[in-house]
C-alpha positions as CSV (number, residue, x, y, z in Angstrom):
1,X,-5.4,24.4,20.5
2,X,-5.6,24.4,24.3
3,X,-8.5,23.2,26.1
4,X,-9.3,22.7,29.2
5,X,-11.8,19.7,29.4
6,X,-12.0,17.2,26.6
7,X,-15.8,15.0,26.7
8,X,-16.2,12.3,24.6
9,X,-20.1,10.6,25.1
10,X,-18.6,7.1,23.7
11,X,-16.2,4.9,25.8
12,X,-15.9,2.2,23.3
13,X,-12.1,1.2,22.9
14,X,-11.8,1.7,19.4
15,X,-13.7,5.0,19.4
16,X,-11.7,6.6,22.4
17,X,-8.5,5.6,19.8
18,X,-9.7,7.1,16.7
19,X,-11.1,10.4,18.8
20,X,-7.4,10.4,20.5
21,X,-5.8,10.0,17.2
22,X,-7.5,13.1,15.6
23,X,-6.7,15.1,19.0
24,X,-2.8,14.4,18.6
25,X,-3.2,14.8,14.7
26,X,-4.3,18.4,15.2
27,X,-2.3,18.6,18.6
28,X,-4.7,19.7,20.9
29,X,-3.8,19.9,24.4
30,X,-6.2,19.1,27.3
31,X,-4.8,20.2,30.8
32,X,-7.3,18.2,32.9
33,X,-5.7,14.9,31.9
34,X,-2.4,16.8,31.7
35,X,-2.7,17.5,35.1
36,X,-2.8,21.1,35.0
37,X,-5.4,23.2,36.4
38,X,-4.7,26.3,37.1
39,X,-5.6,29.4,35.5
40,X,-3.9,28.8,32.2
41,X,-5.0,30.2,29.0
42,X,-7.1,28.4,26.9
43,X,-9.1,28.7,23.9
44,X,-12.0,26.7,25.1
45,X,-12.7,25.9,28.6
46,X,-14.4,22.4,27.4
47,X,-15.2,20.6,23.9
48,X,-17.8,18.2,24.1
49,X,-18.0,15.3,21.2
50,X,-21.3,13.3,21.1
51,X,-21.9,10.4,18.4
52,X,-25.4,9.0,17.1
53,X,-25.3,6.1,15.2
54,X,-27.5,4.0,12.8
55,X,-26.8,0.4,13.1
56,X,-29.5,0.3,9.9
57,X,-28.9,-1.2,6.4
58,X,-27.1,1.9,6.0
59,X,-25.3,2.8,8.9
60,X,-24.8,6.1,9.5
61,X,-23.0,8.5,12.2
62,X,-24.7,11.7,13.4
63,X,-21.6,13.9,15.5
64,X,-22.1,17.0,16.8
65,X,-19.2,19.3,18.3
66,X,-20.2,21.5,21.2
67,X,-17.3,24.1,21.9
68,X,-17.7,26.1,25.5
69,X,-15.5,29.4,26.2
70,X,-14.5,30.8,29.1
71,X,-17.7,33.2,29.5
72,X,-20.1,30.3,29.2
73,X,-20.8,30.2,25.7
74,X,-21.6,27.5,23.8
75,X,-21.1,26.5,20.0
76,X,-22.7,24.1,17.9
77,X,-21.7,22.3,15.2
78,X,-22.3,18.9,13.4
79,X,-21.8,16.6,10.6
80,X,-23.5,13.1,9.2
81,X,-22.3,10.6,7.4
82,X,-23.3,7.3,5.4
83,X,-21.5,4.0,4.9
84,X,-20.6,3.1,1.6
85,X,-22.6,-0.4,0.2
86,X,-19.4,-1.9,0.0
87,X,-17.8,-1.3,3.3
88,X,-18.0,-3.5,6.2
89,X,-20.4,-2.5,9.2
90,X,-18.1,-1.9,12.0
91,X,-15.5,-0.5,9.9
92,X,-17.4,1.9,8.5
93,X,-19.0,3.3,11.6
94,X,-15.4,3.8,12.7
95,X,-14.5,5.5,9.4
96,X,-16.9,8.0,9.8
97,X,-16.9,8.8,13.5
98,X,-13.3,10.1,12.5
99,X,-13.9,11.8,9.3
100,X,-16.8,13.7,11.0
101,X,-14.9,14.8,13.5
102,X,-12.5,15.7,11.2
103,X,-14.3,17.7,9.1
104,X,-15.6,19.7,12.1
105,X,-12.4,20.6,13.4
106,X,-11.3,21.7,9.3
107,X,-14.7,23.9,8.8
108,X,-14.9,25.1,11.9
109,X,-11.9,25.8,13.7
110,X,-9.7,26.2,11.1
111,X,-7.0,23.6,11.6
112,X,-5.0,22.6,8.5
113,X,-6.1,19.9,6.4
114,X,-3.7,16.7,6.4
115,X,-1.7,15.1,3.7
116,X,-3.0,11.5,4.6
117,X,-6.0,12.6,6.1
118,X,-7.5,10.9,8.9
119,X,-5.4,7.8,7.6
120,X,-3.1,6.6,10.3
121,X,-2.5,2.9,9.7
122,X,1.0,1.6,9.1
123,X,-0.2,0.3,5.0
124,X,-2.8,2.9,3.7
125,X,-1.9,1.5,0.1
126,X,-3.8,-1.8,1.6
127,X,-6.9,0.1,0.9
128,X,-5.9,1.0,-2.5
129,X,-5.4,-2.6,-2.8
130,X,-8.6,-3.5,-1.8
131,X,-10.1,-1.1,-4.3
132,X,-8.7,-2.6,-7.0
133,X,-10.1,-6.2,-6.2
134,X,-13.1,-4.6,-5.9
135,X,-13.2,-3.2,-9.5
136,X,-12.6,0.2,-9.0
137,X,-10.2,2.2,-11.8
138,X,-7.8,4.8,-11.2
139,X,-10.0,8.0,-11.5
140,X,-12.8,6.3,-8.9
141,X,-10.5,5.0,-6.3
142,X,-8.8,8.3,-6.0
143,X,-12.1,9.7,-5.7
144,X,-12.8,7.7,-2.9
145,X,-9.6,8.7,-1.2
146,X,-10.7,11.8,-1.8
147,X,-14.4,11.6,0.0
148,X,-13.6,9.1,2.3
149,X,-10.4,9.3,3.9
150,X,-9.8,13.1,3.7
151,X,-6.5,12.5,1.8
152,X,-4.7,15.3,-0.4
153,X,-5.1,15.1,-4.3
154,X,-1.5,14.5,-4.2
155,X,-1.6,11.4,-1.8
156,X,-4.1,9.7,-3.2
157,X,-2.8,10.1,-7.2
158,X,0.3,8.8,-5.3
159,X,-0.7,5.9,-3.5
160,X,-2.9,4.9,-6.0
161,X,0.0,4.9,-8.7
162,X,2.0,2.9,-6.2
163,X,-0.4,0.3,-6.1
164,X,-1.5,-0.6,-9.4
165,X,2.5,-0.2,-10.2
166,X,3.1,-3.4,-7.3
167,X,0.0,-5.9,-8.7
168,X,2.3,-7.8,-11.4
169,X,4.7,-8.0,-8.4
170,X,2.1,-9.1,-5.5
171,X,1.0,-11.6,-8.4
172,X,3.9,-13.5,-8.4
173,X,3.0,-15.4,-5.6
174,X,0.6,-18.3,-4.5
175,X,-1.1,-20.1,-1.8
176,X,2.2,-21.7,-0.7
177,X,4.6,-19.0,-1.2
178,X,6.2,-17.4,1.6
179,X,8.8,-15.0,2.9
180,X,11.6,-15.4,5.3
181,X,12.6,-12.8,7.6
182,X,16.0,-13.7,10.2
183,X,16.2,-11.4,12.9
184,X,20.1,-10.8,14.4
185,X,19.4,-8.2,17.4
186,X,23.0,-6.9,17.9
187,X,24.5,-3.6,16.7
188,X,28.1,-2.0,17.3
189,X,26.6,0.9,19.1
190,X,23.2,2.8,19.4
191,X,22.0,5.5,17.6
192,X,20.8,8.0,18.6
193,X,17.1,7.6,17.3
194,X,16.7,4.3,17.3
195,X,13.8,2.7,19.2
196,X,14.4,-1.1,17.6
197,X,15.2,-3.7,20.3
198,X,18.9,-4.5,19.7
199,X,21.4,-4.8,21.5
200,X,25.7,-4.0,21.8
201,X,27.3,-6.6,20.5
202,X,27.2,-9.4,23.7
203,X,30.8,-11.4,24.4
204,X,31.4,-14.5,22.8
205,X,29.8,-16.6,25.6
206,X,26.4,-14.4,25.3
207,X,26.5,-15.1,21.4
208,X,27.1,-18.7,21.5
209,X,23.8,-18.7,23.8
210,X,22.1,-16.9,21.2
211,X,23.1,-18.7,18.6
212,X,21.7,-21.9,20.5
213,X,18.5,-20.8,20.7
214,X,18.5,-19.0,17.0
215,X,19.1,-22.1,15.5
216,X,16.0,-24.1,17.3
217,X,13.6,-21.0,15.7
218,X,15.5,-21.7,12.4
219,X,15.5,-25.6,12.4
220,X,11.8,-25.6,13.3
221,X,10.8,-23.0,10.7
222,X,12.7,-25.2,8.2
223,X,10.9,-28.5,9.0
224,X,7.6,-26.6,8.5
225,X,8.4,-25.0,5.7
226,X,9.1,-29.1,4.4
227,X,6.1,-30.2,6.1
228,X,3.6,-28.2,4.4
229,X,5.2,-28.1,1.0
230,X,6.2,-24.2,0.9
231,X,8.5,-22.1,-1.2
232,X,10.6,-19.4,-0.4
233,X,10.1,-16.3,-2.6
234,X,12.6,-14.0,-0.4
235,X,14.9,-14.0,2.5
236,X,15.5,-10.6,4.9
237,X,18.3,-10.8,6.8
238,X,17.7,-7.6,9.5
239,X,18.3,-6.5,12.6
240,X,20.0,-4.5,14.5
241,X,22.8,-4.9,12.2
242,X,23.4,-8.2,10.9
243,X,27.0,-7.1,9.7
244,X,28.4,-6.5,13.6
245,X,28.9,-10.2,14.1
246,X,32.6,-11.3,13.7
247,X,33.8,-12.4,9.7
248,X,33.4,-15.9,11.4
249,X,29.9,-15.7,13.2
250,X,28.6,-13.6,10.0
251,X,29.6,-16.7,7.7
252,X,28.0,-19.2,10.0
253,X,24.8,-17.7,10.0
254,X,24.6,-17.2,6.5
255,X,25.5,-20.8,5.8
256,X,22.7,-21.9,8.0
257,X,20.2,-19.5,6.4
258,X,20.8,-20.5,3.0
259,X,21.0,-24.3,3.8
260,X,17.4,-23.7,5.6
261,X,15.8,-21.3,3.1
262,X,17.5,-20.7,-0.2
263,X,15.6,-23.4,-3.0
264,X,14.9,-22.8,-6.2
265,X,11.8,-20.4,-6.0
266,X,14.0,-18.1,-4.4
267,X,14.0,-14.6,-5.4
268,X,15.4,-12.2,-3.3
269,X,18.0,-12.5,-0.7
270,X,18.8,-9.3,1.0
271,X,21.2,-8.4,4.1
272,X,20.7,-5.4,6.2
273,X,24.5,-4.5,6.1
274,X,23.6,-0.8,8.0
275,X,27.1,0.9,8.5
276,X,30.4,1.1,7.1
277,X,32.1,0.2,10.7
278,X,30.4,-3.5,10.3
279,X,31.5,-4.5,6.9
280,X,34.5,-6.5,5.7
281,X,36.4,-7.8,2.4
282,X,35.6,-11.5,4.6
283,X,31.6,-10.3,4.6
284,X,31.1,-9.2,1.4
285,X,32.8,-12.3,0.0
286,X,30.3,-14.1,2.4
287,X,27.6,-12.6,1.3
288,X,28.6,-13.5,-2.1
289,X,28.9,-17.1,-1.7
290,X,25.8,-17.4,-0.2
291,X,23.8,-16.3,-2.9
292,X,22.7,-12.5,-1.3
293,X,21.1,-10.5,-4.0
294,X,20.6,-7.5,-2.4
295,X,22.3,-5.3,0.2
296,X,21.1,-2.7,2.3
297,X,23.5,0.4,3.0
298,X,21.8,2.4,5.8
299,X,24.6,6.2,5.9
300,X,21.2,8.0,7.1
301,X,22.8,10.9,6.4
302,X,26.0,12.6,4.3
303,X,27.0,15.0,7.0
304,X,29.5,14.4,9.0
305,X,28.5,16.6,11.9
306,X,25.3,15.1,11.9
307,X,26.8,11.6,11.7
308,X,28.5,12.8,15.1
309,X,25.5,13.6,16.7
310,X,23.5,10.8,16.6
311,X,26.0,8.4,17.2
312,X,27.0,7.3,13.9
313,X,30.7,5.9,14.5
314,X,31.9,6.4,10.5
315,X,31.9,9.6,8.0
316,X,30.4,10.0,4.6
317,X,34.0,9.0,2.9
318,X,33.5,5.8,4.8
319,X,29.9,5.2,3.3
320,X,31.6,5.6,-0.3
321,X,34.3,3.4,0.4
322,X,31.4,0.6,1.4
323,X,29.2,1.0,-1.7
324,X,32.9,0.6,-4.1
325,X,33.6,-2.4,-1.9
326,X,30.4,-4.0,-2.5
327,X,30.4,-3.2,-6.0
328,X,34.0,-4.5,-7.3
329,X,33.2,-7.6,-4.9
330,X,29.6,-8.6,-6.2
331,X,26.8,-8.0,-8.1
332,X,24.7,-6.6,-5.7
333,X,21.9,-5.2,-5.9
334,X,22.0,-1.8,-3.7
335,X,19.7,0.3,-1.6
336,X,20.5,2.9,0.5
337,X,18.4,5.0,3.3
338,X,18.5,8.5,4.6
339,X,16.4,9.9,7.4
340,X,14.4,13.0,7.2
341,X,14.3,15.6,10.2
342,X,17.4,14.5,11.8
343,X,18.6,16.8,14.3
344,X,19.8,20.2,13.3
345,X,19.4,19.8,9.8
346,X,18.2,21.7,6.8
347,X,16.6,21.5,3.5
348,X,20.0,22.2,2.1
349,X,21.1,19.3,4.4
350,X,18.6,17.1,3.1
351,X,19.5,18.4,-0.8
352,X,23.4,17.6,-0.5
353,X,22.5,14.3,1.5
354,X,21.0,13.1,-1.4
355,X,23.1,14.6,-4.1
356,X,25.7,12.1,-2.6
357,X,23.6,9.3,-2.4
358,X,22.3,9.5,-5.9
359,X,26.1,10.1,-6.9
360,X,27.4,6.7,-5.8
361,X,24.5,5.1,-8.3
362,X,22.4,2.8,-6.1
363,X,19.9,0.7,-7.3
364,X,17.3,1.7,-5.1
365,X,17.1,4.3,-2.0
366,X,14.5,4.7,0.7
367,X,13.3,7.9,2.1
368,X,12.4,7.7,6.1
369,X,11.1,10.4,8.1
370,X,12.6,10.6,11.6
371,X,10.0,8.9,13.7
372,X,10.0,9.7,18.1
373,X,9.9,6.5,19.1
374,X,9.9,5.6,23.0
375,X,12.8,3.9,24.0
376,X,15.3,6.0,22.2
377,X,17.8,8.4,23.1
378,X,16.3,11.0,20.9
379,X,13.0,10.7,23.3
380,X,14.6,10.6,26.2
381,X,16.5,13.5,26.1
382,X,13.8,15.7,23.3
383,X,15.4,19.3,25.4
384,X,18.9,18.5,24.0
385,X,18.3,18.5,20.3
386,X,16.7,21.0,17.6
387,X,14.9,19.4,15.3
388,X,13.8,20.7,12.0
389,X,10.0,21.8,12.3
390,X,7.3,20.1,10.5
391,X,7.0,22.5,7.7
392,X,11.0,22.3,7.2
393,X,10.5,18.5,6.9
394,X,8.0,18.3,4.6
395,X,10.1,20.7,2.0
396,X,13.3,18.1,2.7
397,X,10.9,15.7,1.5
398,X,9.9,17.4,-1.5
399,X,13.4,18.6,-2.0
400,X,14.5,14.9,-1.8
401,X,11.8,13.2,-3.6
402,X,12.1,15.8,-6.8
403,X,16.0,14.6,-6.9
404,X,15.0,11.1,-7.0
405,X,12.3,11.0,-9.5
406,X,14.9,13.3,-12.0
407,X,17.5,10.5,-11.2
408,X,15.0,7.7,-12.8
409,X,14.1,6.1,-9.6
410,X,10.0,5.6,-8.9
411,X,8.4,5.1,-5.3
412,X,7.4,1.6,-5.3
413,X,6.2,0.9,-1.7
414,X,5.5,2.7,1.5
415,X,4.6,3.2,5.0
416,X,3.9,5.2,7.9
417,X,5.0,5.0,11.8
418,X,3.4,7.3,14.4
419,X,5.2,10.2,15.8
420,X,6.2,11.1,12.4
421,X,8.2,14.3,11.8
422,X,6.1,16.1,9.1
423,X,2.9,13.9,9.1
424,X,4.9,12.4,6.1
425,X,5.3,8.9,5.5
426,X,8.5,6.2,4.4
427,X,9.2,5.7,1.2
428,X,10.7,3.4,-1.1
429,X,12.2,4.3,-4.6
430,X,13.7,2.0,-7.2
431,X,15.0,2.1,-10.5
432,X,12.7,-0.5,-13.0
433,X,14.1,-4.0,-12.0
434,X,15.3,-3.0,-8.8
435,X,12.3,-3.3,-6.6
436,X,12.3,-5.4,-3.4
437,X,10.0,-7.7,-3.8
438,X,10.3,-8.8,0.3
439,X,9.2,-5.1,0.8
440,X,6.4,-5.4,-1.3
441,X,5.0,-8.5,0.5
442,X,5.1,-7.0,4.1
443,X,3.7,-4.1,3.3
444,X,0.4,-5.9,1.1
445,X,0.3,-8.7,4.2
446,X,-1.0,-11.0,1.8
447,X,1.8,-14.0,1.8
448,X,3.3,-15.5,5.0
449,X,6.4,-14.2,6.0
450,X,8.1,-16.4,8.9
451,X,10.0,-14.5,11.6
452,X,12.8,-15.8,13.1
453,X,15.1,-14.2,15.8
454,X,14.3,-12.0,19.0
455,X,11.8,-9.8,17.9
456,X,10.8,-11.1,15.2
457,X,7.1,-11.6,13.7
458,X,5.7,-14.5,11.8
459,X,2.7,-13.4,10.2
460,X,1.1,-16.6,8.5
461,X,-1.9,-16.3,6.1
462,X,-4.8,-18.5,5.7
463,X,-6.4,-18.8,2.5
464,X,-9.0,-21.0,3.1
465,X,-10.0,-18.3,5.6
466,X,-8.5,-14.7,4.1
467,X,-7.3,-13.9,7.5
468,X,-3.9,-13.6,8.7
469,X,-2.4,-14.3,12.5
470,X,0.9,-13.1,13.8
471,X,2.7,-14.5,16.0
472,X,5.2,-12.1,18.0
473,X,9.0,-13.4,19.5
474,X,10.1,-11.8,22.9
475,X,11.7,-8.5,22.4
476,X,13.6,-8.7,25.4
477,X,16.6,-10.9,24.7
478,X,16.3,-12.8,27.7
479,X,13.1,-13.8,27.1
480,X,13.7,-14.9,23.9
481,X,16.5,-17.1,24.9
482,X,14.4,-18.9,27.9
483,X,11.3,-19.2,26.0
484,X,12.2,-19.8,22.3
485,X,10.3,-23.2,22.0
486,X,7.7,-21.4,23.4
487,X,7.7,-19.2,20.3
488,X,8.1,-22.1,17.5
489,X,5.2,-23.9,19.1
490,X,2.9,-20.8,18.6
491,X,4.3,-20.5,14.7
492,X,3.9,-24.1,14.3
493,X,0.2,-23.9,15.3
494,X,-0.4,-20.8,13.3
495,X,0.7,-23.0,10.5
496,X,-1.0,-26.1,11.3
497,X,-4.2,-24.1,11.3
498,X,-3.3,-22.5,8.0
499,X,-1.6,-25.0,5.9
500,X,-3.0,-28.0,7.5
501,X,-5.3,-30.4,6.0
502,X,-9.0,-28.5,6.2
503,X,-10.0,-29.4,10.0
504,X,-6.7,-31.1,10.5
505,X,-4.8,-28.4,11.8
506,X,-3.1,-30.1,15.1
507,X,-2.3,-28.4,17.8
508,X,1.6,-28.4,19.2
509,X,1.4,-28.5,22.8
């Protein structure tokens, strides 16, 4: 839909978002704050959104639509909604200034409904979560979906599955048990999608600076970690890609993470090992020392050509040779991603892609859909590349998933980025026993995970308070490097205030 003026009565922040949110959902395209005024076709010469709403003991949200062509006439529409008893105030009044709109644009102008709905948050199986503490069973919560979020029948039975499947895992866990995530921002090259800040591979003297200020975030996480009496469920070595760092810096950090982290309430230990160009015999041997559990084994893709094009500097033979290597070498556990939408690729693509993957017998596979991130080369250069349309996409996934689910594996977590090809969503699939319990955790943000590493996010959890505080280290690797005490002193107070004796949280200054 083109229009020419967009008004919005509301200049609250959040509301603006969720309005905006809705607009790009439904890609509508406004050429006064595109900058183009001319005499362009349009479908409506102005859309006016106005909002009423009950702040009452049952607040409610009255939105009316007002659609203008280009001979002066106006059309009227409207919708009202009422917050559920068990929602919070604010939260709801935001729920349903979206799902209003939402619905008006469905009825009324005939745009296609969405899978998710007008869910757009990273974790939508948070609110499944929440359901389930509340009481709900399966049949109610997925009406709620249904009602309240706008979500497809096969979304919500999805989601809903997904959730109830992870509470014996999420259960596993208490007050004073956290996750570890190391952060090691190099890679061998760039891909050609990739919007994560990491970096090549830096010369030895670069490293050793790194490594400097690594181990001070590492050290200091360690004392707190003895300080307030915690236990380490799970370790996530990621990055970049942790495997680009010589056989001999690759052992030395491992030592140091397991000295630091590894105790006896330890669980999971998994290295982001990404590409066949970064592993060794030395690595995997390393990796097997150290007590890793689980690998991650990132091909993407199984074509070759594809491989080429975004930058992928090994070929599908080379992928196979990895997963052998790690499996005559270890008892690994083994997960493997492929990307969705890549460009110039099919559904047939997609099918043969994971025809291989399923072939070499991992333990557990994720599903990603290519996400346009800013900052990558994809993004950059949009003009230069085909990519597969939305519809194509979402019958990859479908293609895909069906695969998966014949070859025993079950989704087990997911989430969603923005700019995602298909509206669709990443997803996680595991045979019974193989789950990643680190993946799990993120995802519910309900246990502290420490971050450690450029980039990296500590997100602690207070119980006493049920709210949880992140704390973010610099992207930029400079940054990082000149400021990391900077950074441990903002985890350490995060942890003072959460772990602390009850209004004995001292400050770090």
């Amino acid at each position: 839909m083109i229009v020419r003026r967009f008004v919005l009565d509301r200049k609250e922040e959040v509301i603006v978002k969720l309005v905006k949110e809705l607009r790009d959902l439904f890609k509508i395209h406004v050429l006064e704050e595109e900058g183009e005024t001319g005499q362009e076709t349009v479908d409506y010469e102005r859309i006016s959104v106005r909002h009423k709403i009950d702040f009452g003991a049952a607040p409610s949200v009255y939105t009316e639509l007002i659609a203008e062509d280009e001979t002066g006439e106006e059309r009227c529409f409207f919708e009202t909604g009422i917050a559920r008893q068990d929602e919070k105030r604010m939260a709801a009044i935001h729920r349903l200034v979206k799902r209003n709109l939402y619905r008006l644009f469905c009825t009324h102008f005939s745009m296609p409904a969405a899978s998710w709905g007008i869910l757009h948050g990273v974790r939508p199986t948070k609110i499944v979560h929440r359901y389930i503490e509340a009481g709900l069973n399966r049949q109610a919560i997925i009406g709620r979906l249904l009602e309240d979020y706008e979500v497809s029948i096969e979304k919500a039975s999805y989601m809903t599955d997904m959730a109830f499947r992870q509470r014996s895992f999420l259960q596993t866990s208490d007050e004073k048990t956290v996750s570890v995530y190391v952060g090691i921002p190099f890679c061998r090259s760039r891909c050609l999608y990739c919007s994560f800040p990491a970096y090549i591979l830096p010369e030895s003297q670069k490293l050793s600076v790194f490594f400097e200020a690594w181990v001070k975030d590492l050290l200091a996480a360690k004392a707190a970690i003895k300080q307030y009496g915690l236990k380490v469920q799970n370790i996530y070595v990621g990055g970049g890609t942790p495997t680009s760092l010589s056989n001999l810096d690759f052992e030395r950090m491992l030592t140091l993470v397991e000295e630091a982290f590894y105790g006896s309430c330890t669980r999971e230990f998994t290295v982001e090992a990404g590409r066949p160009d970064t592993i060794t015999p030395e690595k995997v041997l390393s990796m097997r020392q150290h007590r890793v559990s689980r690998v991650s084994v990132n091909p993407q893709t199984m074509q070759e050509r594809t491989l080429q094009r975004i930058g992928r500097a090994h070929t599908p033979q080379d992928i196979v040779h990895m997963v052998h290597l790690l499996r005559e070498n270890g008892d690994f556990s083994i997960n493997m991603d492929i990307i969705l939408g890549l460009p110039g690729e099919t559904r047939w693509d997609a099918s043969d892609t994971i025809h291989q993957v399923i072939a070499l017998n991992p333990d557990s596979l994720t599903l990603h859909s290519l996400a346009l991130k800013r900052g990558s080369k994809l993004k950059m250069n949009l003009k230069d590349y085909e990519l597969p349309a939305d519809d194509e996409v979402q019958v990859m996934f479908h293609v895909t998933m069906n695969q998966v689910l014949k070859a025993g594996y079950f989704p087990y977590y997911l989430y969603r980025q923005g700019y995602m090809s298909g509206q669709l969503e990443n997803v996680g699939c595991a045979r019974p026993g193989a789950e990643s319990m680190y993946n799990m955790q993120i995802m519910d943000e309900h246990q502290t995970i420490l971050g450690i590493g450029c980039a990296a996010t500590s997100k602690i959890m207070n119980f006493r308070t049920k709210r949880l505080k992140a704390s973010f280290n610099a992207k930029d690797l400079d940054t990082y490097l000149r400021d990391v005490e900077l950074y441990t002193i903002k985890r350490a107070n995060l942890l003072a205030e959460a772990y602390g004796k009850q209004g004995d949280g001292k400050r770090v200054d």
